[in-house]
N, CA, C and O atoms as a GROMACS GRO file, in nm:
protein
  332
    1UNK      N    1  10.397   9.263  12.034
    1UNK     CA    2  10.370   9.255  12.175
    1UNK      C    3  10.219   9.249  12.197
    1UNK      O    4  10.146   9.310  12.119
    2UNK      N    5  10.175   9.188  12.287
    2UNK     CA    6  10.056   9.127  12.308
    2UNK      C    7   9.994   9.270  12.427
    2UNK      O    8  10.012   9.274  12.549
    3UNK      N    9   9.935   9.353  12.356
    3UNK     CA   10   9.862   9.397  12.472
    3UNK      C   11   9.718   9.414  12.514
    3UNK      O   12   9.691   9.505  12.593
    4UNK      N   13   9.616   9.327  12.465
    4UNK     CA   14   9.511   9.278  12.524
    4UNK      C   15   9.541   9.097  12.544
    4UNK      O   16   9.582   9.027  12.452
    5UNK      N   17   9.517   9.056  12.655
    5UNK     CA   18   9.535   8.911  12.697
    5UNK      C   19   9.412   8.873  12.715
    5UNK      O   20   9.405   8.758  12.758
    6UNK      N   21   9.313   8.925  12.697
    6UNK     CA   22   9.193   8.866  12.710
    6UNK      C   23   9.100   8.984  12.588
    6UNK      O   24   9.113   9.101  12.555
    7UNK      N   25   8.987   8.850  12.546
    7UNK     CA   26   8.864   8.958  12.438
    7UNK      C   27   8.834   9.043  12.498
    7UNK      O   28   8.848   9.155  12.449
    8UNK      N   29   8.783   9.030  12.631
    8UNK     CA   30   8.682   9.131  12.667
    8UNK      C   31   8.710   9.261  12.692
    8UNK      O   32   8.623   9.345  12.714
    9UNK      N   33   8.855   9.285  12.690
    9UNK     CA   34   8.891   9.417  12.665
    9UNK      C   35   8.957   9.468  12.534
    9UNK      O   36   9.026   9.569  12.517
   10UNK      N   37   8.918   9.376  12.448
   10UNK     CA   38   9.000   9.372  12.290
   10UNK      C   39   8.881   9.487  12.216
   10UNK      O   40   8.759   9.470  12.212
   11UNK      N   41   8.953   9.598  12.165
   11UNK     CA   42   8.835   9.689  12.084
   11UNK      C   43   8.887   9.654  11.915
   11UNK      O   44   8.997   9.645  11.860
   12UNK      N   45   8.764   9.645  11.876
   12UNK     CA   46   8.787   9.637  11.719
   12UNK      C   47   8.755   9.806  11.655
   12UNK      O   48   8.652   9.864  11.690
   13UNK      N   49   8.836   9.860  11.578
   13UNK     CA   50   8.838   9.954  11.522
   13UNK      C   51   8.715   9.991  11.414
   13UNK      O   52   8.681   9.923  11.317
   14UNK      N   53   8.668  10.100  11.452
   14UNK     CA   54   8.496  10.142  11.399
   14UNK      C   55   8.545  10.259  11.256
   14UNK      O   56   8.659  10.296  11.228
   15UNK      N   57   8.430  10.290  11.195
   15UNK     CA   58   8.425  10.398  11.107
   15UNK      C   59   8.503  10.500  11.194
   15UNK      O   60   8.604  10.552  11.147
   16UNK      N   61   8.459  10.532  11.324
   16UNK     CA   62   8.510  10.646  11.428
   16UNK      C   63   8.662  10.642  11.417
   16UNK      O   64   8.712  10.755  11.425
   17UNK      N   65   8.728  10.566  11.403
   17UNK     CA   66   8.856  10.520  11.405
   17UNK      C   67   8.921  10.558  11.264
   17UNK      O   68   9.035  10.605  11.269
   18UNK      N   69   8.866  10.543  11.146
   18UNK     CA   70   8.915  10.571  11.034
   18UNK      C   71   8.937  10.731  10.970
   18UNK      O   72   8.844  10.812  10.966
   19UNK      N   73   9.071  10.758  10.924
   19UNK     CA   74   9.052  10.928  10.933
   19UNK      C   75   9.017  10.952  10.778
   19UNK      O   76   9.029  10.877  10.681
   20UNK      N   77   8.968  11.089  10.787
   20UNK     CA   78   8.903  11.126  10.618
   20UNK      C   79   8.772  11.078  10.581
   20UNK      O   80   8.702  11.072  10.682
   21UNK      N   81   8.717  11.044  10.488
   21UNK     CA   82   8.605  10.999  10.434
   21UNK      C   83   8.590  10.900  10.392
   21UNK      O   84   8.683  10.854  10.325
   22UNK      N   85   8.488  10.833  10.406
   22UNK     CA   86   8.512  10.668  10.369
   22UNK      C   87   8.338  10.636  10.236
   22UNK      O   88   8.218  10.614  10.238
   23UNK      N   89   8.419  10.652  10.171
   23UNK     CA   90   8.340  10.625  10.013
   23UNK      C   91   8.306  10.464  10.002
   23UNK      O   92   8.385  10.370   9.998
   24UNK      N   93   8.162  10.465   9.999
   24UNK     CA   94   8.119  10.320  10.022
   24UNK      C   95   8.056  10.289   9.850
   24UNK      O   96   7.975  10.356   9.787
   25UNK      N   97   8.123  10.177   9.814
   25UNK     CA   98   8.050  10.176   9.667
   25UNK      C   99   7.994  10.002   9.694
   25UNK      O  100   8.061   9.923   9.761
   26UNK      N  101   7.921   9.983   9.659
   26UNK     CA  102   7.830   9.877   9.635
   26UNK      C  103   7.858   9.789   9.510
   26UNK      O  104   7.816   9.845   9.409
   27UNK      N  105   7.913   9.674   9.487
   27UNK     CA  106   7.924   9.584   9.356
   27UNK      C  107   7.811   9.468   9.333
   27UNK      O  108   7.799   9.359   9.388
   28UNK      N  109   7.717   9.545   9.211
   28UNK     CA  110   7.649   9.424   9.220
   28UNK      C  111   7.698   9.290   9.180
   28UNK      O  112   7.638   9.198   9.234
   29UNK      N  113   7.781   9.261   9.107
   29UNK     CA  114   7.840   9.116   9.082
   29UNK      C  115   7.861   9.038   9.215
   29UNK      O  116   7.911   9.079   9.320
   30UNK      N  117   7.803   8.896   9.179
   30UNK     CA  118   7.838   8.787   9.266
   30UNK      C  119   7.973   8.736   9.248
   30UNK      O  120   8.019   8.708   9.137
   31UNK      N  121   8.032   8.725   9.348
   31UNK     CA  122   8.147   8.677   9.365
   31UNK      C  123   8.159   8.548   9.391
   31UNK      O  124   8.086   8.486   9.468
   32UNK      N  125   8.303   8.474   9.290
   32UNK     CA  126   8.268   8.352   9.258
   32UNK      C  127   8.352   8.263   9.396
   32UNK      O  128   8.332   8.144   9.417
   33UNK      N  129   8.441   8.342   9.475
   33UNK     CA  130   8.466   8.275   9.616
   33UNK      C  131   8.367   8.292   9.715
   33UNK      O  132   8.378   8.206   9.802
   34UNK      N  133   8.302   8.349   9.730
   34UNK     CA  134   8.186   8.375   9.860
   34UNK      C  135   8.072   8.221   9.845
   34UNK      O  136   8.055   8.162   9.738
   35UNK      N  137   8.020   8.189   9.952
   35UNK     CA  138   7.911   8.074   9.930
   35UNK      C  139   7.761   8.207   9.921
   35UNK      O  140   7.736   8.308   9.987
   36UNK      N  141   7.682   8.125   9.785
   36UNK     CA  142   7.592   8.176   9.678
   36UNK      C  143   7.660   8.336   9.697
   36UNK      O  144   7.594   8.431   9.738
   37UNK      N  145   7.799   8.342   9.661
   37UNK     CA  146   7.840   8.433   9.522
   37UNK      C  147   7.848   8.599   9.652
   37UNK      O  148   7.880   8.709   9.606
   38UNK      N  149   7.815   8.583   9.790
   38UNK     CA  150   7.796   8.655   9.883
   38UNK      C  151   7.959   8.762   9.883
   38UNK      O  152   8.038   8.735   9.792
   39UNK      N  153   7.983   8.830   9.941
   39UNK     CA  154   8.076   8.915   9.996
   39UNK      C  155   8.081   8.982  10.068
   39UNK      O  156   7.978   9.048  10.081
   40UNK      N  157   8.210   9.019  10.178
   40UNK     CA  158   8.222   9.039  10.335
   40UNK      C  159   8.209   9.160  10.290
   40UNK      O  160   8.226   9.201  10.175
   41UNK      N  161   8.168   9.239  10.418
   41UNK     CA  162   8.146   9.404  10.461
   41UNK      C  163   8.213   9.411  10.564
   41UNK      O  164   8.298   9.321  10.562
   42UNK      N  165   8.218   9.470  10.650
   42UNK     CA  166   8.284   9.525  10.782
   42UNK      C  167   8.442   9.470  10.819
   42UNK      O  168   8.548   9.493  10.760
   43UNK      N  169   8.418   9.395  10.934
   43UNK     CA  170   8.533   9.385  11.012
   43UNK      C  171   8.548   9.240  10.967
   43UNK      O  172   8.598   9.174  11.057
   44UNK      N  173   8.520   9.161  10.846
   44UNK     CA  174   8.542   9.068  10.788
   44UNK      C  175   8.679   8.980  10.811
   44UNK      O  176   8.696   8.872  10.867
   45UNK      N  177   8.774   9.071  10.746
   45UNK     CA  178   8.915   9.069  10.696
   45UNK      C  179   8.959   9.014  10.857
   45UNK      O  180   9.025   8.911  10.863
   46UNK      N  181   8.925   9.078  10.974
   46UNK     CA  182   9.015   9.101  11.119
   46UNK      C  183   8.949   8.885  11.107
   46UNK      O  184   9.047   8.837  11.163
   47UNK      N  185   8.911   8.832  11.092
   47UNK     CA  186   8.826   8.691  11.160
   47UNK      C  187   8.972   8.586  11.061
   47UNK      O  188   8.995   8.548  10.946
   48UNK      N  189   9.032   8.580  11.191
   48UNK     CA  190   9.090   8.467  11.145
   48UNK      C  191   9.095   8.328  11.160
   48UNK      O  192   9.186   8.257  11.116
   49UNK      N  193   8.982   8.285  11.231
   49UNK     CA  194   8.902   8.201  11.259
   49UNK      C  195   8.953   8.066  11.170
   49UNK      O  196   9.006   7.970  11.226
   50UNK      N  197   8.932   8.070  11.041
   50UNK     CA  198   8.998   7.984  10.944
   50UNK      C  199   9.109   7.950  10.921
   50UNK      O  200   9.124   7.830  10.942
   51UNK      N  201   9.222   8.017  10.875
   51UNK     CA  202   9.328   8.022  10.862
   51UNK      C  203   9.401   7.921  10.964
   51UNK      O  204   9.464   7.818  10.939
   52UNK      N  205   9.363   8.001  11.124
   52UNK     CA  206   9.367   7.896  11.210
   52UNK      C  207   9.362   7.771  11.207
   52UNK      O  208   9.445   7.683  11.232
   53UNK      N  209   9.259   7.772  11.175
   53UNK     CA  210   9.226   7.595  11.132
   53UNK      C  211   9.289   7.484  11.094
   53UNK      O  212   9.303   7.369  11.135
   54UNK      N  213   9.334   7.570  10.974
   54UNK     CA  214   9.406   7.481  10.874
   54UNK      C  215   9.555   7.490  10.897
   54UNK      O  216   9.638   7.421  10.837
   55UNK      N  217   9.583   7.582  10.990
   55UNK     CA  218   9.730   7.595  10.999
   55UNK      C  219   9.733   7.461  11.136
   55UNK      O  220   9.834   7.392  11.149
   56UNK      N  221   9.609   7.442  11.228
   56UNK     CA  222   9.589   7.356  11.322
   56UNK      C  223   9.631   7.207  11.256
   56UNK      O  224   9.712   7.117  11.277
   57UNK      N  225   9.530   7.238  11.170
   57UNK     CA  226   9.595   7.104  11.076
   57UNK      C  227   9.690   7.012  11.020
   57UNK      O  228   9.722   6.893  11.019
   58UNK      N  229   9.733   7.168  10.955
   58UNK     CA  230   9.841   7.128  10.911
   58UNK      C  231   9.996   7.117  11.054
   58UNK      O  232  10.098   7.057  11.020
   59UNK      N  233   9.988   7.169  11.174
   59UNK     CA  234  10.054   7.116  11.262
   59UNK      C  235  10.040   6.944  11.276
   59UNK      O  236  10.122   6.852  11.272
   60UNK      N  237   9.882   6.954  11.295
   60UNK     CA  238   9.868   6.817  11.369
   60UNK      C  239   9.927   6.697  11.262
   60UNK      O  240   9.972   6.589  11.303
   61UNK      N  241   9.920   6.737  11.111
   61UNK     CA  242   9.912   6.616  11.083
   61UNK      C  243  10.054   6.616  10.955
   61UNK      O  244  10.100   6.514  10.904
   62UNK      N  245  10.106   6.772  10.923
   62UNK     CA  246  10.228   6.793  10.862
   62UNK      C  247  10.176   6.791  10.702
   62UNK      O  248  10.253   6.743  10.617
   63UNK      N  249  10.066   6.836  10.668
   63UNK     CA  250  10.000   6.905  10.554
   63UNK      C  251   9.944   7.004  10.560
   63UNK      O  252   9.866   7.034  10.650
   64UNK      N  253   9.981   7.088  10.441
   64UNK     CA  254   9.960   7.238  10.392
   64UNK      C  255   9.817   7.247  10.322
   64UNK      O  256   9.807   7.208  10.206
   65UNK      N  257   9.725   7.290  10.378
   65UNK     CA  258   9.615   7.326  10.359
   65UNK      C  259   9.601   7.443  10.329
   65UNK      O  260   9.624   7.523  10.419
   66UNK      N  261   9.551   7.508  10.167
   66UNK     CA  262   9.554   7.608  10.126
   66UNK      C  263   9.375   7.699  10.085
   66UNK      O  264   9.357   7.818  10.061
   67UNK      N  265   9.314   7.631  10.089
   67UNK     CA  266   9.171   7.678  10.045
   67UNK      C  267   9.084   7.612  10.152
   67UNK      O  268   9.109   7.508  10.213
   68UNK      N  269   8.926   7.729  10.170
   68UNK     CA  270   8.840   7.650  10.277
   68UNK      C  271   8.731   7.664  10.136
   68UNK      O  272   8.727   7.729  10.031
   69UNK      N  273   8.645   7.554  10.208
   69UNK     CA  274   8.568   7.456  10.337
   69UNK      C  275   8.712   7.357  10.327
   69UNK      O  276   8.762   7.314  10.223
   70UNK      N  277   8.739   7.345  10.403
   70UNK     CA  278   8.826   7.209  10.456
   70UNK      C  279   8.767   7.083  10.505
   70UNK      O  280   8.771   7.045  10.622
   71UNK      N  281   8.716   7.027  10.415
   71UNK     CA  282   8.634   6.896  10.406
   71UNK      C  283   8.721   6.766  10.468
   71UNK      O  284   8.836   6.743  10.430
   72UNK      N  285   8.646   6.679  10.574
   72UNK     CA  286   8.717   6.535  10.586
   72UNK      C  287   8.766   6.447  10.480
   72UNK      O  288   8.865   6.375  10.482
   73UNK      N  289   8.656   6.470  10.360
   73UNK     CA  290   8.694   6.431  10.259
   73UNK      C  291   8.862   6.460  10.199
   73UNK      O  292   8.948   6.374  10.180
   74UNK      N  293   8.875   6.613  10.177
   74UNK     CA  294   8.994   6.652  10.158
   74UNK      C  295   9.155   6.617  10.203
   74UNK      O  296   9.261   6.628  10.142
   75UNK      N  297   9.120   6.570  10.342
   75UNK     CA  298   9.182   6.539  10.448
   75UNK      C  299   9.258   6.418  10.448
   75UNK      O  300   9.378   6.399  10.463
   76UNK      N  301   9.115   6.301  10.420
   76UNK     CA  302   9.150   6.205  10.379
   76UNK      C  303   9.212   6.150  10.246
   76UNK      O  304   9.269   6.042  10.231
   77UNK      N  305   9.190   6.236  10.164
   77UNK     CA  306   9.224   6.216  10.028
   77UNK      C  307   9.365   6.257  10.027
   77UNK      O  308   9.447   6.175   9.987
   78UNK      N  309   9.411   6.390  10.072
   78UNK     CA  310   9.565   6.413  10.105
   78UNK      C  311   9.633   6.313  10.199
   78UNK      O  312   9.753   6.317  10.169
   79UNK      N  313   9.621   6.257  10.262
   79UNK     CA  314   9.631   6.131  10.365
   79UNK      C  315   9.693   6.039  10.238
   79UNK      O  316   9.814   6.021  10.221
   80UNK      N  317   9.590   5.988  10.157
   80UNK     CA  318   9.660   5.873  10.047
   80UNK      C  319   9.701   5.909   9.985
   80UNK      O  320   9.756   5.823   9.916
   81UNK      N  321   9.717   6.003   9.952
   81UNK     CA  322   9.830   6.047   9.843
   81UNK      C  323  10.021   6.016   9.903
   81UNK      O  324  10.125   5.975   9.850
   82UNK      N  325   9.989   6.055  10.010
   82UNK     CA  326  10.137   6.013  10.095
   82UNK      C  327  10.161   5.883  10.177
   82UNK      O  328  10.238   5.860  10.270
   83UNK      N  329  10.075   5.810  10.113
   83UNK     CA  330  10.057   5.664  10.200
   83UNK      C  331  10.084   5.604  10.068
   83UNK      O  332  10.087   5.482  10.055
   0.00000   0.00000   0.00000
């Protein structure tokens, strides 16, 4: 059930929100999915921004798009494969 209908009253859940102690450890390794090897902190995970996308996509055009950057290139190249 939908109960914010609009952002501007949408709250995203803070440290304040989390119960117990929250143990922060730091990895120095670059990570080989992040662009230059980067990795999310915070409220990362909640951005579904992407997913979207490709699920947009894959409505509009009836292909399953599984990994980003979602390149025109890509697009087009799945295009001939079914042509």
């Amino acid at each position: 059930m939908i109960q914010n209908r609009v952002f501007s009253t949408y709250v995203l859940p803070t440290a304040v929100d989390v119960p117990g102690e929250v143990i922060t450890t730091f990895i120095e390794e670059p990570s080989k999915l992040g662009p230059y090897g980067a990795k999310g902190i915070a409220e990362l995970v909640l951005v579904p921004t992407a997913p979207a996308i490709l699920n947009a996509v894959t409505d509009a055009i009836g292909i399953r798009f599984t990994s980003i950057p979602l390149t025109a290139e890509e697009v087009q190249r799945k295009l001939a494969q079914i042509q």
